[in-house]
Structures are given as C-alpha cells and as structure tokens.
N, C-alpha and C positions, 0 to 999 in steps of 0.2 A: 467353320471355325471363326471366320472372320462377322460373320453374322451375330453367334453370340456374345464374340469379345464387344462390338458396338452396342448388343444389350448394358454388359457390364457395364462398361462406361457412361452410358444414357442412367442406368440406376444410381451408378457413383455420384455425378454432377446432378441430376433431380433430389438425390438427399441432401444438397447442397445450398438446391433451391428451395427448397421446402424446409429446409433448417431442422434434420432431424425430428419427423413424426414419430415418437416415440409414444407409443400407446394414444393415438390418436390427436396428442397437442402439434400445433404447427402454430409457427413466428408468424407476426404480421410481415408480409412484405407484398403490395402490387407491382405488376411489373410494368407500370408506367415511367416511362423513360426517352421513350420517343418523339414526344410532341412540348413544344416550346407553346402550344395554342391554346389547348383543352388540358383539361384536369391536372394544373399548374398546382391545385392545393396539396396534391398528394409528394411533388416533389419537394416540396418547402409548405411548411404550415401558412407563412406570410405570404403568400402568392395570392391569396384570395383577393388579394388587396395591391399587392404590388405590380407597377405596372399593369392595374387592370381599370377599365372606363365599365364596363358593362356586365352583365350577367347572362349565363348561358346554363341550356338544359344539354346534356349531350349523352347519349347512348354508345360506350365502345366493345368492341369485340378482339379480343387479341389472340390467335392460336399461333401456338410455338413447336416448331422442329415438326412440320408438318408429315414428313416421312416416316413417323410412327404411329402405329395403332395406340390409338385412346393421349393424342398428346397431351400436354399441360394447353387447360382452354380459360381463357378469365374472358366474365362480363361487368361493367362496371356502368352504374347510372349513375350521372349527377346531378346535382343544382347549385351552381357555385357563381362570384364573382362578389364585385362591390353593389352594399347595398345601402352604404352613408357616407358621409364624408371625408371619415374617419373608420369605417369598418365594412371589415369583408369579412364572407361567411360560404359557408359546403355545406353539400351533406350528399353522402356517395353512399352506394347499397353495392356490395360485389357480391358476386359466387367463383369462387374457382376452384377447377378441376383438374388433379392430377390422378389418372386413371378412376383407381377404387376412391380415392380418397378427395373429397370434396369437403370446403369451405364457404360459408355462407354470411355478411356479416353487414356493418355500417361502419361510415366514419362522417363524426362530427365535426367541422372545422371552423374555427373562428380566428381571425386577425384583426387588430387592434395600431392603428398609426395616429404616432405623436409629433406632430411638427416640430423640428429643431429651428430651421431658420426657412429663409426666403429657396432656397434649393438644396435645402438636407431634412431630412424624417426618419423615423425609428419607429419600425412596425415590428410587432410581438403577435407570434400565433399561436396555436394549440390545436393539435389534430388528437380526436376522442375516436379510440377505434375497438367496437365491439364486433365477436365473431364467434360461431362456433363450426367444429370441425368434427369432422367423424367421416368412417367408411362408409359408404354410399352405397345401400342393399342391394341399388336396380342397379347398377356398371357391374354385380358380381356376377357370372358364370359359370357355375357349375350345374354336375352331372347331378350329384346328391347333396341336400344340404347339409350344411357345416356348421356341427352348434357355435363350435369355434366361435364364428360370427359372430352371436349371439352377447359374446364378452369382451366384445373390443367397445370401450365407452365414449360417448360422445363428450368435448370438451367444451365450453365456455369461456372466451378470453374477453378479458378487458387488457388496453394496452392507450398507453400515451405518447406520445409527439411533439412536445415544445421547439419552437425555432423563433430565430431574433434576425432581423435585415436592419441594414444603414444603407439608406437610400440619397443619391445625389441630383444633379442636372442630369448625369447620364449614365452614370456608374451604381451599382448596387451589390454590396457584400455583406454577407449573415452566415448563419452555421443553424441546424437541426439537428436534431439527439432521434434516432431512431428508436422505438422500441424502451424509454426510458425505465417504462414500469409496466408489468406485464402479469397480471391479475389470472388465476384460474379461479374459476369462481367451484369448479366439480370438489376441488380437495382445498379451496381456500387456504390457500397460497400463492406465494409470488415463484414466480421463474427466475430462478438465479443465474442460470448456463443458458443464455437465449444466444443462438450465432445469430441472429438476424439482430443485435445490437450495436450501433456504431455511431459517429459520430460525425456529419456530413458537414461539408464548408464549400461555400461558393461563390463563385465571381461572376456578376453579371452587368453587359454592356446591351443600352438601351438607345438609338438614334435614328434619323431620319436624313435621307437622299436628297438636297435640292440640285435639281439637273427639269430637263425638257425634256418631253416626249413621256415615253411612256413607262419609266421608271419615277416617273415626276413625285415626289413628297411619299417617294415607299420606304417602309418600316424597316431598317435592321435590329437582330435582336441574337444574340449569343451569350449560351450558358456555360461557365467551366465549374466542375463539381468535384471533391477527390471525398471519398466515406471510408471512413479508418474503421475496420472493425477487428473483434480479438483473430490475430492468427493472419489477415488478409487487409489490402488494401485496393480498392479500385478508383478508379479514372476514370473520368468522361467530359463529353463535351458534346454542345449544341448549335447552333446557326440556322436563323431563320431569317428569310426576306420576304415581306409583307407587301403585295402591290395593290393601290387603292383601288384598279379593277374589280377586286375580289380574286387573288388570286393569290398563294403562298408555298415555298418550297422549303423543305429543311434536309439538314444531312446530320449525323453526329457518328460519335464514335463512342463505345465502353470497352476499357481492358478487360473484360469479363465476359460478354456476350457478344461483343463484335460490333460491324459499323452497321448503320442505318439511313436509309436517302425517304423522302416522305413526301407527297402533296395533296395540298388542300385548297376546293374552290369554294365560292361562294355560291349556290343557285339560287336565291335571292337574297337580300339586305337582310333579312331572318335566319336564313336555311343554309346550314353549309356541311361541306362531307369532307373527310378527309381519309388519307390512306397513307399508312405506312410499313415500310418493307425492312427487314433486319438481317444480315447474315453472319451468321454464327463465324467468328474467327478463331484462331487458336488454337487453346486446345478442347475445342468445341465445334471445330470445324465440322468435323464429321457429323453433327448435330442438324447441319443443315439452315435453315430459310422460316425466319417467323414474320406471320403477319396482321398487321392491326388498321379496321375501321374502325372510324369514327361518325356518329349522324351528330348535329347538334343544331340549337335555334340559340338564337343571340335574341335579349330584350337588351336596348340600347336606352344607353342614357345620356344626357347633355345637361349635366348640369355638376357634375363635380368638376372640381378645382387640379388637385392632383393627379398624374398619369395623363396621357394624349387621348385626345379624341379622334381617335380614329376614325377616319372616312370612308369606310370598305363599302363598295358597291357591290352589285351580282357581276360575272361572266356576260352574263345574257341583256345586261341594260344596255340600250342605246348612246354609244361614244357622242352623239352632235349635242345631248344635252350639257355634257361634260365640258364641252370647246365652250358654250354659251357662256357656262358659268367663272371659264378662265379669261376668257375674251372681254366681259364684262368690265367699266372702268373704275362703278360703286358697287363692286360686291358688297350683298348684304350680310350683317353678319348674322351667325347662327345663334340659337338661344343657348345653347349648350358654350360651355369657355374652354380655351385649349391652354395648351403652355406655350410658355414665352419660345421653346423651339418650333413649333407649329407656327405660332403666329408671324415668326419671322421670315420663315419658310413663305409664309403666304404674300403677307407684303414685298415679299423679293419677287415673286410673280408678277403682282399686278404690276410694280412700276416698271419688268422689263416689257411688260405688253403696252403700258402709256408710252414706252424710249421709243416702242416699235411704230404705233400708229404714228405717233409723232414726227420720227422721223419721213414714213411714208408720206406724209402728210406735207412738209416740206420741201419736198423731193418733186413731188409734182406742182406745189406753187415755182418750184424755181424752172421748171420745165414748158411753162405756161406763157406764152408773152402775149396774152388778149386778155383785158380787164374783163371780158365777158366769158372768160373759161374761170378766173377768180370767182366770178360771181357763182358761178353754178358748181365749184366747188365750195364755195360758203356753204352754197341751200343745200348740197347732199352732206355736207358736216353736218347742221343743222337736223336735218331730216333721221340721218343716222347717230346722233345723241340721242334725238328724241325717243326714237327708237330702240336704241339701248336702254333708256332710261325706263320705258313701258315694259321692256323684256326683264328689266333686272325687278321693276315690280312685280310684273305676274311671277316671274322665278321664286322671288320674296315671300310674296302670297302662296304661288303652292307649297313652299318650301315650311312654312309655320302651318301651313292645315295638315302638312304631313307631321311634323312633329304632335299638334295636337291629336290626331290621329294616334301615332305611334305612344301617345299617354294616353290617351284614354282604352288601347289594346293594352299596354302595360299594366295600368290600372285593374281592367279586369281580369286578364291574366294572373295579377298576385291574389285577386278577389279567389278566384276560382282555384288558385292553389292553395290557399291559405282554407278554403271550405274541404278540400280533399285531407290536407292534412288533420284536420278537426275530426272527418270522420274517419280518418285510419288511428286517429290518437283513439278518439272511441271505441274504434273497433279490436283493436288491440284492450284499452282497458277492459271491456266486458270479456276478450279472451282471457284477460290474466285471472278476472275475478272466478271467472266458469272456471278454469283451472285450478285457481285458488280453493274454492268450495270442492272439486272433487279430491283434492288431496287433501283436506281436512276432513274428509267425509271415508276415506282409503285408511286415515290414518284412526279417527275413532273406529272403526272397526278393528283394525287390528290391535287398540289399545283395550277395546271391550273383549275381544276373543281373549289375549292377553291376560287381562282380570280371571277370565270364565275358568283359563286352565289352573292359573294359580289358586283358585278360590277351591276348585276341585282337588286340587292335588294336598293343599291343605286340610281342607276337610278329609279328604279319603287318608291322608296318616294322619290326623286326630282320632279319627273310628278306629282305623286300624289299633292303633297306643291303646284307647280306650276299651276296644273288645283286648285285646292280650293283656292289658289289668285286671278286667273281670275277669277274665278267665281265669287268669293267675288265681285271685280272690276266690273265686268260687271252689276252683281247684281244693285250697290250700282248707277252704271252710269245710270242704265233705271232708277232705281227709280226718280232722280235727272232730268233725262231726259222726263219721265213721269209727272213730279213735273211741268217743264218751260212746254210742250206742251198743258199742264192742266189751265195753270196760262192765258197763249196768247189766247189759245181757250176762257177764260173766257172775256177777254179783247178785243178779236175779238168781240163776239157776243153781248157786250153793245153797243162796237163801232157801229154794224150794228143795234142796234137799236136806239141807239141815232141819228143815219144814217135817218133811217125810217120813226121816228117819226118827224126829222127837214123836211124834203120833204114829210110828209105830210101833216104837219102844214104849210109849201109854198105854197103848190097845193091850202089847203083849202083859205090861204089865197090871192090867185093868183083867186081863182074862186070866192070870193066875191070880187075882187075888179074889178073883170070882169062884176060882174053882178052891181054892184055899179055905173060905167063908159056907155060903150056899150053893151049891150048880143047879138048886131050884130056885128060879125068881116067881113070885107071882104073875100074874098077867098083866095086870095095872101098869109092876115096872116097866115091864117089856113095851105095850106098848106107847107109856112115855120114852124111853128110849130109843125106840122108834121115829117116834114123831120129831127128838132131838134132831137127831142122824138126818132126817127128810130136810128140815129145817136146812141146815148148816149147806147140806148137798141143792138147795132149789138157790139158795144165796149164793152158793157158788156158780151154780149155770148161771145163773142172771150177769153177775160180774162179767164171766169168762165170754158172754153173747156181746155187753155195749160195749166190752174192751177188742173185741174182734171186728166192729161193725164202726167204733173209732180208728183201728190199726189199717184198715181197709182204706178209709177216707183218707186217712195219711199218705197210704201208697198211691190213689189216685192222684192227689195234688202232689206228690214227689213223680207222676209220670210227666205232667200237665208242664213242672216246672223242668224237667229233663228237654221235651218236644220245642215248647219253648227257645230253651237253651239253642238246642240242634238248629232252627228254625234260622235263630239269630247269625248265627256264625254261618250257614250256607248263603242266606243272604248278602253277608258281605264279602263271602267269595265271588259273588254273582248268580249264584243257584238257585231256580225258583221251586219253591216247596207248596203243596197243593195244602188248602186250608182246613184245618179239623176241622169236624161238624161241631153246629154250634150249641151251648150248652150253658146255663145260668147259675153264675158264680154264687150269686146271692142267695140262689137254692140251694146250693151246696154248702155256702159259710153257715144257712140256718141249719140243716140238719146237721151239722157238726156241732152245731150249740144244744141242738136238742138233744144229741146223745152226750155230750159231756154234763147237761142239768142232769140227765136222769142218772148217770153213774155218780154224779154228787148226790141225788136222793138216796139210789141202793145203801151208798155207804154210809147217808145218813139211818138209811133203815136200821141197817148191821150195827150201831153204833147204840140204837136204841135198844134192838135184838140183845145186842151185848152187856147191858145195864140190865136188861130183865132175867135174863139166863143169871148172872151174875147176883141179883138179888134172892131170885128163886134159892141159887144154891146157898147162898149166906143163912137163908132162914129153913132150907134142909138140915146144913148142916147143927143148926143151934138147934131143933129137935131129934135128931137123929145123928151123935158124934159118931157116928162107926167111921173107922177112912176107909174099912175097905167096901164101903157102901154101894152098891154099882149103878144106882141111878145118879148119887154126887158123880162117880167117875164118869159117867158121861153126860151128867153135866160141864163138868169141867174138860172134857174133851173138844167137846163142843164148842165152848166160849175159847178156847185158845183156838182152834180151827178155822174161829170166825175170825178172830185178830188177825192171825196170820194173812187169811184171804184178805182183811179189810187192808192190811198194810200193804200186800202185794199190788190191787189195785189199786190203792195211792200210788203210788210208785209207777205201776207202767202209765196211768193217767197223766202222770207228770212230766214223765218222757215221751210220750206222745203229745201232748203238749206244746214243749218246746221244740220238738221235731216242727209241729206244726208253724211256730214262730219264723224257725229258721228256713223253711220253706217261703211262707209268705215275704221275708224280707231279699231272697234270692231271686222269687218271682215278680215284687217292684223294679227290682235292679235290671232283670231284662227286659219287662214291658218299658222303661224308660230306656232302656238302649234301642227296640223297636220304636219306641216314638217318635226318639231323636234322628234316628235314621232314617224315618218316613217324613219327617220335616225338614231334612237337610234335601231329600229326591224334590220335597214338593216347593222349595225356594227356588231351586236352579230350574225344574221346569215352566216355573212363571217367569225367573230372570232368562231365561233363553228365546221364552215366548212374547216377553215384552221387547227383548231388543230386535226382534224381528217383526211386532208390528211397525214400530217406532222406526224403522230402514225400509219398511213398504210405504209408509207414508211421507216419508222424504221423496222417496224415489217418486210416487204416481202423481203426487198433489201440485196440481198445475198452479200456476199463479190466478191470483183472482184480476179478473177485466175489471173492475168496481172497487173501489180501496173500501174495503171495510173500516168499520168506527167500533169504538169499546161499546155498545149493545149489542154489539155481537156477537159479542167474546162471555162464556157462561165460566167463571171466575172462581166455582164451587164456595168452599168452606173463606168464609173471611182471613182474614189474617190480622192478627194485632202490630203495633208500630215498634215492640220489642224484638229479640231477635230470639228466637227459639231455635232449643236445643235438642236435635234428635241421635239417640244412641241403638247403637248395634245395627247403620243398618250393610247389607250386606253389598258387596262388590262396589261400592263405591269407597275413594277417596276423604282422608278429613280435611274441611275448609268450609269455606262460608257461600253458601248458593245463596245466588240472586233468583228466589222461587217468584213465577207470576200466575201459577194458578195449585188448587188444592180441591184433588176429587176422590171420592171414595167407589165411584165404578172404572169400568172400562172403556163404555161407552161413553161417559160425557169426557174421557182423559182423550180419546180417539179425536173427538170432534173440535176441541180445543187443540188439539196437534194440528190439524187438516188448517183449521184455519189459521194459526198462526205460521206454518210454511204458506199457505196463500199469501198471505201478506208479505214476505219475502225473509222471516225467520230460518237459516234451513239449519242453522245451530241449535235448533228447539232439542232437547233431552227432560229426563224425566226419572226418581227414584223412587221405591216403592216401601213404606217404614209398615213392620210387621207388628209392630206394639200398638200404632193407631189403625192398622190395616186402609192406609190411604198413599194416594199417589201424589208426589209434590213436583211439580213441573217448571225448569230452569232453562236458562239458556248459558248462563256462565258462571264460572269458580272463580275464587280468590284464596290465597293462602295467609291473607290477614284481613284484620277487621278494617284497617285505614282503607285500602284499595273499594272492598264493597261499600261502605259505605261513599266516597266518591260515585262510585257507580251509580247507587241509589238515586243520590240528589240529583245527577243527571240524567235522568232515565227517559229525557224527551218525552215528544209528544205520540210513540208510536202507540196504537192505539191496547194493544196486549200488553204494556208497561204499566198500565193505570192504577197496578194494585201487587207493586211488586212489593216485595219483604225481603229478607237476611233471615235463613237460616243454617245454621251451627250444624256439621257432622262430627261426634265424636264416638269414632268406634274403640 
C-alpha cells in the first residue's frame, strides 16, 4: 500500500515538474539550480556576462530521486561566458528524460552591458529556447504493440527569456520573465496556460577575503532568488566560496526541492569537475537524494575591464611557486586588469610582506654590535635583491609566454570551433534542403493522385449524364419511331385492301359484263389479255423482290445499331464484350444505293408501262366505243393495278428510307459515344504513364560529376518571345508555366528530364497538349502574368533556362 501511495505522489509532483504534458507539450524549465559556477545563463539571461572574466565548455549530468526506475535524467552541454567587453553569449543543447517522455532542444543566450558610471552597469539578456518533445518509442515496454503510440504527436516549442541586472562594486539586482512567449509551431499557436511561467527577482552579493594563509584573496559569492508563478511561489538561495588554489564549495536551499551542499576542484588551470548533491525536503521528502556532475574547460581571458580576474590555479600545482610570487617585492603585473577590489587586495599584500622583511631586517641590525656583521648583512641584502629581482624576471618571462601561449591555444580553439560550427550549420542546411525536396516531392504526389481521382470521377459522371441522355433520347426516338412505322403499316394494309376489294369488284364486274356481251372472245383478245395480266404480275414481283432485299438491309443496320447500343452501355458498366466480325460499311451503303436506283428505275418503268397501256386504250377506245369491251376492261384493269403497286412502292420506299436515316443518325450518336470513351481511357493511361516515368527519373537520376552547359540540353520546338495560349489541357491547373523545353516524342522529353535533374532541377515537371500532340516541360507556375514574367527576366545563368517562355493554360 505504502508503495503505491509513494508511486501516487512521485506522479503528482513529476506533473508538477514537467508542467502538465498534455498531449506531448512540455514547459521549458532545466533543473539547473545548484551551481553558482557553471551554466549561470540558464539562471538569469545576464549572467553570461555578469560577474563573469572568461569562457567555459562544460558537460552536466543531473539524475533526480535516484530510488526510482526510469527517474527524471537531464543532459546539458554548453558554451557560454564573456566574449567582449560589453557582451556575453550561450549556447546549451539539453535532452531530458522523464521516463517515456523525453525532450531534446537548444537555448540561445545573449547579454548585452551598458556602463552607467565608474562602479554601476546595466546589463540586458535574452535566452532563445527551442525544443521538441514527444514519447520516446525505445524507453516503451510492452508485450504487444500499441497503435495507441502511434498518435501521440511530437511537439515543437519555441519559448523566450528576457532578464535585466543593475550591477554595483559588489551588489547586483535584476528580475527574469520565465517562459514569456511560448510558440508551438505543430498547431501554430501560442500557449496561454503555461505553469512553467513566472516572474524571477534576485539579489546577488559579489566579494573577495583579504586575510593570510590560505583563504588568502578567495572569492565569496551568494545568490537570493524568490519566482512568483500563477498559483505558487518559491525561495532559494546560494553561497559560494572560491579559493584561488582551485578549490570551491557551495550550499543552497529551495522551498521546492530541498537543500543542496556541492564541490568543485580544479585539475588543471583549464580542467575542472564539479559535484553536486540535493535532498529532497518537504513534502518531497520521500522523493529522496539527486545528483549532479559537472566536467568543464575554462578558456581564460585577461583582458576585460569589468568582473575580477580571477586567479584559480589546479589542486595539484606546486604551493612554493605561489610563496615566490607573494614573497616578491616588484611583482610584475599581469597583462590582463582586475578591479579596483583585486588590486587593493594585492597591494595590501605586498606592503605587509615589505613591513615584514623590514622589520626583520632591523631587528637584526639592532642585534649586531660588529661593523663586520653590518657589512655582511649589507652583501646578503644585496645579493638577495639581486636575486629577487632575476626571480621576479624569469617569473615575469614565464608568466607572458604563458599568457602568449594561453592566446594563441585560445586562438585556435575559437578557430577550430568556429570551423565545426560552419560544418554542422552545413550540415544541418543540406538536411533541411533533402528534407525540404522530399516533402515537396510527398506532396506533388499526393496533389497529382489527387488531380487523377478528381479528373476521373468527373469524367466517369459526365459519361455516366451523358449515356442516360442518350439513352433517354434514343428511348424516346424508337418509341416515336415505332409510333409512325405502326401508324403507315396500318394505313398501308387498308390501303391494300381497299386495293383488293376495288379489283375485285372490277374483275367480278368485268366477268359479268363479259358474260352479258359475248362469252366467246377470239384468240387474239385472249391472248392480249394475257399478255396484260403477265405484264402487270412480273411488275409486281420485281417491286415486291428490291423492296424485300431494301427492308432486309434496314433490319441489318437496325441490328448493327442495336449491338452497338448494347456494346456501349456494358462498357460503361465495366463489361467486356467480345468484337463482331468484321464487315465493310461502304459495301454495304453501296448496295443499298444500288437497290434503291433500281427500284427508282422499276417505277420509272411502270410509269412509262402506265402512259403506254393508257394510250393503247384511249385509241381502243375511239375505234371500238363498246364499254363492255373486255380487252378495254383489262386494259383498264391493268393500268389501275399498276398505279396502285406504283404508289405502294413509293410509299414503302420512303419509309424505308427514313427508317434508314434515323438509323444512320442513332448509329453516329453511338460510335461518338464509343469514341469519346476510348479517348477519355486513352488520356489517363498516358497521364498515369507519364507521371510515373517523370517519379522514376526523379527518383534514379544521380547528379552529374561535370556541370553540364546549354549544348547539352536538346531544347526541341523553338518557342517565340509571346506568350502562348494552350486550351483543354487535361489534369493540369490554369496559370502561366514558365516552360524550358518543347518535344513531340518521349524519348527526347526523357533525356531532357534526366539531364536537367542532373544538374540539380528535381522540380522539373512537364504537360502533355492533345491539339498539338507535344510535351511542354516546366518547372514552375504562377497565378498571374506580373509574378512570371519577374521570373523570366531573372531566369539566371542556369544552363536549361536558356530558352525559357510563358505559357498560358486556359481550360
């Protein structure tokens, strides 16, 4: 029980610290707090500068509440201190980790100090702090994966730091704004409810020991801080003592996290470690014990005005150098200047060490009563000036070839960080750019897939609209068409019996008046009469054969246009219909002419037939009035027999006719719907086909070792200095392409791709216009004419630009 209530708690107070991670954001806050020595910028932005002589690299490690699995662990690197005379500057890299959840980030820091008088200044800083944060895939454990995981998002903070110090002889007061502004860059926004914002104010004492032995000119230095944030308030404080052996101690306290004791040596004049110990008070007690090293190198400087020059030796130098240089009566001075509290400090030295010899010095002249022990105290004063004075030279001399030394290690130490940075600024740029180009490259795909559905989905309901209008149409034309063929067929068949029943009310009455008259005819009549009859009956099979051998051909092309039809509409269901055999229209429209000229002759025949019958009987009749004559009667039989058929074949010729019109204009309507629809398959399989060479050759085409030159570059079709206007073309956008090449194959559009990614194009694209059937190749769009033409006139010296153009899309 007792075990998980301390979980509880441990999770309470870590949301605490961590400032509510609420979907993966976390506050800026390091938990540097312990050391008055190192990474001074993170506590106050102006520390870079304040009370600071020199410049340090320093490595820290800090883990907290060590008695639990996976505790809160931070690493911090930096490069921080004074590095003008007027300005100090950071720059820290952290990672920290609380369990799953890890942070990884930088902070930029600059300070800026402005002289007020002879011992007061006003220094202004700015701490720049970017980070991003998320769950850490490798610290999770599990049995099975968790897509969960999957959707917790990484965050990106920007966050700022301003702070202000008033600096004196030995006092120094300012305030920092924690967390002032605090950037997500994921949802581009700011954080309005940040706990990690508050408002810090500080008091800080700066001074130096003059005493003897071996506290001699050591550093005191104490911090008091109180950070006012919403809902809480905390306290702290610092104390540090500085001994120029290289040796340092500190203690503090926070009402928050509890007290702290710390020590740090020097292992050489560059090199030093520090260790600090923390223990959780409160109500944090039970949290236990955290602890923080530190490694860091100091590059020293002697030559600012501002802040003490500190004289930290190693642990491990030799003390009898040290007596030399106190012992000395003209210490020389250093190239480097201190403050008027150093220097006072110093000159209080030398003259109690002159009070001392001097005194000594006296003590045994008064002790002395032989002018020949004066005298050989004279020569060992003598001897031992002398001697001092060669010692405080060579001291002198090694003392400047170490400074020279210690510049020209300086020297190339900023040389050699200043080359690392060049190449991580590098090397980061080229990652942004590689990153850059495949998310442009991520993104035209998904804006050309994009096009491809739309452009399909479009077209497939235009077809769709389009066939259920014809269909409608066509529908609505048989019925109507079906309606007249129904209407004439009824109008025929009275016709032919009204036909029927007049000839054979003739005949009957033709054979009564035959038998009324004579029912002997001669032979002669007979077989004119005959021959009549033959006549009128071979006219009629002739008709009744090209009107059956026309009505045939009709039903063929009403099949042809039926199959058709079917054809079309399975089609655009998806249905594949196997091809009728194939068959020549053109032979088929000719014998449909052939048989309609000659059913125009027949009827011209019967036309002629009909004027000669017609004659014949005009001049029977004027020599022979009988009416019940029976070769008139069948003549006149005849000649109506023949009108009737001649009209009847008019007539169904003329509805076969227009049958056949309204056929032919049914069967345009579909072959132009199979057209359209085998032209709309054969655009998107070249646009599918072309954006997929055009993504192979991005992808495979290595850069060229050799800069190519524009003879290299094959430029196809010229271009003129107007701006041409191309319409309808498909899946592309309207706006104004900046085109630099025009080809009408594939091949030369390929090899002009390949080399302009060689040359380092990887925006090359390219659209393909079906009215000239050529390929016009871009690299960029504009949505007005000002923008391209800018473009144009600047189109440098790259060598594929040499022949660029503007043209126009307007679909």
């Amino acid at each position: 029980m007792n075990k998980y209530l301390l979980y509880c708690i441990l999770f309470l107070f870590t949301v605490q610290m961590i400032h509510s991670q609420e979907n993966g954001v976390v506050a800026f806050d390091l938990p540097v707090r312990n050391s008055l020595k190192f990474n001074r910028h993170v506590l106050n932005p102006t520390f870079s500068f304040v009370r600071e002589q020199n410049k340090y690299i320093s490595f820290t490690n800090k883990r907290q509440w060590l008695q639990f699995d996976n505790a809160p662990q931070t690493f911090l690197f930096g490069y921080s201190g004074r590095f003008r005379e007027n300005i100090g500057m950071g720059l820290s890299l952290f990672q920290q980790d609380y369990g799953v959840q890890t942070t990884f980030g930088g902070v930029l820091n600059f300070a800026y100090n402005v002289s007020l008088s002879r011992e007061s200044n006003l220094t202004f800083g700015l701490n720049l702090g970017a980070y991003q944060s998320g769950i850490n895939e490798g610290s999770v454990i599990i049995n099975e994966p968790d897509p969960s995981l999957q959707n917790i998002p990484k965050h990106f903070m920007l966050t700022i730091n301003p702070g202000i110090n008033y600096g004196t002889g030995f006092f120094d007061f300012g305030f920092s704004v924690n967390n002032l502004v605090s950037y997500n860059f994921n949802n581009s926004k700011l954080i309005e409810e940040n706990p990690a914002q508050g408002l810090q104010a500080h008091i800080m004492y700066t001074g130096y020991m003059n005493s003897r032995g071996f506290f001699d000119e050591s550093k005191f230095s104490s911090l008091f801080r109180s950070e006012f944030r919403k809902g809480e308030t905390i306290f702290s404080g610092l104390a540090m003592l500085t001994i120029p052996r290289g040796l340092w101690g500190q203690i503090g306290y926070n009402s928050l996290y509890g007290a702290s004791v710390g020590l740090g040596i020097n292992i050489s004049e560059q090199i030093a470690i520090e260790y600090n110990y923390e223990q959780s008070l409160g109500d944090l007690v039970e949290f236990g014990s955290s602890h923080e090293v530190t490694l860091a190198y100091r590059f020293k400087n002697q030559r600012f005005n501002y802040s003490g020059d500190d004289d930290e030796k190693s642990v491990f130098t030799s003390s009898r150098k040290v007596r030399r240089v106190l012992a000395s009566k003209n210490p020389t001075k250093k190239t480097g200047s201190a403050t008027p509290g150093r220097l006072k400090s110093r000159k209080v030295n030398l003259e109690e060490n002159d009070n001392s010899v001097a005194e000594e010095e006296q003590e045994i002249i008064d002790n002395t009563n032989s002018q020949e022990d004066k005298a050989n105290l004279e020569e060992e004063k003598r001897k031992a000036e002398e001697a001092a004075k060669l010692e405080a030279e060579r001291i002198a001399q090694e003392e400047a070839n170490r400074i020279k030394a210690e510049a020209e290690a300086r020297i190339k130490a900023e040389k050699e960080q200043q080359e690392k940075q060049r190449a991580e600024a590098l090397k980061r740029k080229q990652e942004a750019e590689a990153k850059a180009r495949q998310d442009a490259k991520l993104k035209a795909e998904a804006e050309a897939k994009a096009r491809m559905e739309e452009v399909k989905r479009k077209a497939e309901a235009a077809a769709r609209l389009e066939a259920e209008r014809i269909k409608t149409e066509a529908e609505e034309k048989a019925r109507l068409e079906a309606e007249r063929l129904q209407t004439e067929k009824d109008a025929l068949e009275k016709a032919k019996r009204d036909e029927e029943e007049a000839v054979s009310k003739l005949e009957e009455q033709t054979i009564e008046e035959n038998n009324l008259s004579d029912p002997e005819l001669d032979k002669e009549t007979i077989n004119e009469i005959n021959n009549l009859n033959q006549i009128a009956e071979n006219s009629v099979n002739l008709q009744h054969m090209l009107l059956d051998r026309l009505s045939n051909k009709v039903n063929i092309k009403q099949q042809d246009l039926d199959d058709l039809k079917e054809e079309n509409d399975l089609s655009e269901q998806g249905i594949y219909v196997a091809p009728k055999p194939f068959k020549s229209i053109s032979a088929e429209n000719a014998e449909i002419e052939s048989i309609k000229i000659e059913i125009d002759k027949v009827i011209e025949e019967q036309d002629i037939k009909i004027q000669e019958l017609e004659a014949v009987l005009i001049k029977r009749k004027g020599k022979k009035r009988d009416k019940l004559d029976p070769l008139s009667a069948s003549y006149l039989k005849t000649i109506e027999a023949l009108k009737a058929e001649r009209l009847k074949t008019i007539r169904l010729k003329e509805d076969l006719i227009e049958e056949l019109k309204t056929i032919k204009e049914a069967t345009e309507v579909e072959r132009k719907r199979r057209i359209k629809r085998a032209a709309y398959q054969n655009q998107q399989d070249r646009y599918v086909k072309d954006r997929a060479t055009l993504e192979r050759i991005r992808k495979f085409t290595e850069p060229s070792l050799v800069p190519l030159q524009e003879e290299d570059f094959d430029f196809g079709e010229e271009q003129s200095n107007s701006i041409k206007i191309i319409k309808d073309v498909s899946n592309e956008e309207n706006g104004f392409y900046m085109v630099i090449a025009v080809h009408d194959s594939e091949e030369k559009r390929d090899e002009f791709l390949r080399k302009a990614v060689a040359s380092g194009e990887t925006n090359i694209n390219f659209f393909f216009d079906v009215n000239s059937n050529k390929y016009f190749i871009y690299y960029d769009k504009f949505n007005n004419i000002e923008a391209a033409q800018k473009t144009l006139e600047s189109k440098g010296t790259k060598p594929y630009n040499s022949k660029m153009s503007i043209v126009k899309i307007e679909n």
